[in-house]
N, C-alpha and C positions, 0 to 999 in steps of 0.2 A: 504494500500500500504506500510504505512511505518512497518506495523508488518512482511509482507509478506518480505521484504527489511532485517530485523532483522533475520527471520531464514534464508534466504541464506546467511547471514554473518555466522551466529551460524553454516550452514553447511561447511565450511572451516574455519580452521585453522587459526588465525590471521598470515599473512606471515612475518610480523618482528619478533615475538613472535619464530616461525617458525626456521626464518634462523640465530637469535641471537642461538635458541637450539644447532640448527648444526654446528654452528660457536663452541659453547663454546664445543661440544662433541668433534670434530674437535683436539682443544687443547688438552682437555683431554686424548685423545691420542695419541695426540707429545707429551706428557710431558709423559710418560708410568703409567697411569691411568687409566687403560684398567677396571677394576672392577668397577668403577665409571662412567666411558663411558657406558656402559651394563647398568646400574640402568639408564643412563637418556635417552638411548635409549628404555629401557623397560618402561619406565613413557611416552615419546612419546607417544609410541606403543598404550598403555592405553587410552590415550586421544584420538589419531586418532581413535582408535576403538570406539571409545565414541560418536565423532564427526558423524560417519558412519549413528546412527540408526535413529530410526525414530523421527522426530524432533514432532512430533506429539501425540510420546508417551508417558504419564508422570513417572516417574520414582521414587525410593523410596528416601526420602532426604539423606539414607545412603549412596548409590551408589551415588549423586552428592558429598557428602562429601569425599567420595573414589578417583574422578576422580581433586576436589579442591586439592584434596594433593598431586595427583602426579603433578599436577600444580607448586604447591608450591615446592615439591622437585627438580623441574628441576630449580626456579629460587633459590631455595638455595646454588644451584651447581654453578649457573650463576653467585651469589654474593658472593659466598664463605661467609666468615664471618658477610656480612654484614646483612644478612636474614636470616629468618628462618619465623615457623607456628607452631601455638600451637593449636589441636584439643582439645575439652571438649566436649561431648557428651556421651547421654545412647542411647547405639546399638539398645534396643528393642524399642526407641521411636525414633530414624531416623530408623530404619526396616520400621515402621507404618505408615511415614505420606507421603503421595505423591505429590509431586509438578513437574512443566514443567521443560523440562529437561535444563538442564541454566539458573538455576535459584539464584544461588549463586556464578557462573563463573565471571560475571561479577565487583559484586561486590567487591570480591576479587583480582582481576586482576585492577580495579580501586586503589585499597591501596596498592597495588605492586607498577605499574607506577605510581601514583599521590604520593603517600605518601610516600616512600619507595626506591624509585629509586634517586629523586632528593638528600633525608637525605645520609650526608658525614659518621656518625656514624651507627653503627648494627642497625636495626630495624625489628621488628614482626608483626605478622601478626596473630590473636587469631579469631578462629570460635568457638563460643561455642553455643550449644543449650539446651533448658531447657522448661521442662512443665509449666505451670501457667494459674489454674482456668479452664483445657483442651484446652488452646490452645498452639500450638508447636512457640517458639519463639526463631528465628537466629538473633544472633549480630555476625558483624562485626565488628572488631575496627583494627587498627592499631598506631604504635607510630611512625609514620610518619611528613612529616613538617605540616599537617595540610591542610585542604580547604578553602579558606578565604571564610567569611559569607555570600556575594551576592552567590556565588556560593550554596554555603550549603541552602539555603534559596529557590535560584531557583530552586534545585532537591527536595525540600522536599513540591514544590509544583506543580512538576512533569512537571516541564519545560527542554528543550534541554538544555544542559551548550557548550557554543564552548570552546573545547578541543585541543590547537596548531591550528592549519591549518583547522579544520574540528568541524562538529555540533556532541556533545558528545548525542548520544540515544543509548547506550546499558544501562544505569542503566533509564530511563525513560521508555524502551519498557520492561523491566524486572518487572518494578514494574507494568505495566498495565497489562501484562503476568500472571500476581502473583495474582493483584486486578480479574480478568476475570476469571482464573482458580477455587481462594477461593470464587467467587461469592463478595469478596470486604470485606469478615470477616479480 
């Protein structure tokens, strides 16, 4: 139930996420920023399209890395100076590996709002993937304020963490998504 709960969230759009875009597009042009409104409507665009197919189908880790950075570019627009995303990746070894599709949304979208959003100074956001011994390994990191340890300790033993107002399962149904899909390599 609670997987099935997971992809109808994954098929729309988180609506804050959402109406902050249209909001900040909005400004972008009242302020006559019109070339920059187009890229974050076109980064939208990208991700509704994305959101669309089938949630069932797995996908190549290039193409989620594609649809993370227009992620990323729309909230770099949103924070102006204070964000950004560093990609590091070999194209022929995200071409190759297949995973479910949101598989790496979440977790990045976690180091946005957690990490990222609350820090007063710039902060990053680095995806980098790398081979080792044949298996494909993604880190996430950000320089963000940090997780405190109960919390880091309860996701890393793949418990709900409550998240404000609400029980946080997008990075716990991701990693059982991940564990089910790799058969748990």
């Amino acid at each position: 139930l609670e997987q099935a709960e997971f992809l109808n969230q994954q098929l729309q759009t988180n609506p804050h996420f959402l109406f902050n875009t249209l909001n900040t597009i909005s400004r972008t042009i009242t302020l006559g920023m019109d070339e920059e409104a187009v890229e974050m409507i076109d980064s939208m665009a990208a991700m509704l399209r994305y959101n669309l197919n089938d949630l069932k189908e797995p996908v190549t880790l290039y193409e989620e890395l594609e649809i993370v950075k227009e992620y990323i570019h729309i909230q770099s627009f949103r924070f102006r100076d204070r964000m950004g995303g560093e990609f590091d990746y070999e194209e022929g070894l995200a071409k190759q590996v297949r995973i479910p599709r949101f598989s790496l949304q979440p977790f990045v979208e976690n180091a946005v709002i957690h990490g990222l959003e609350p820090k007063t100074e710039p902060g990053k956001v680095w995806v980098r993937v790398l081979r080792d011994n044949g298996n494909c390994i993604v880190t996430i990191e950000d320089n963000g304020v940090g997780i405190p340890k109960d919390k880091l300790e309860a996701l890393n033993r793949g418990m709900q963490v409550p998240s404000g107002k609400r029980k946080s399962v997008g990075i716990s149904n991701t990693v059982e998504r991940l564990r089910f899909f790799t058969k748990d390599r």
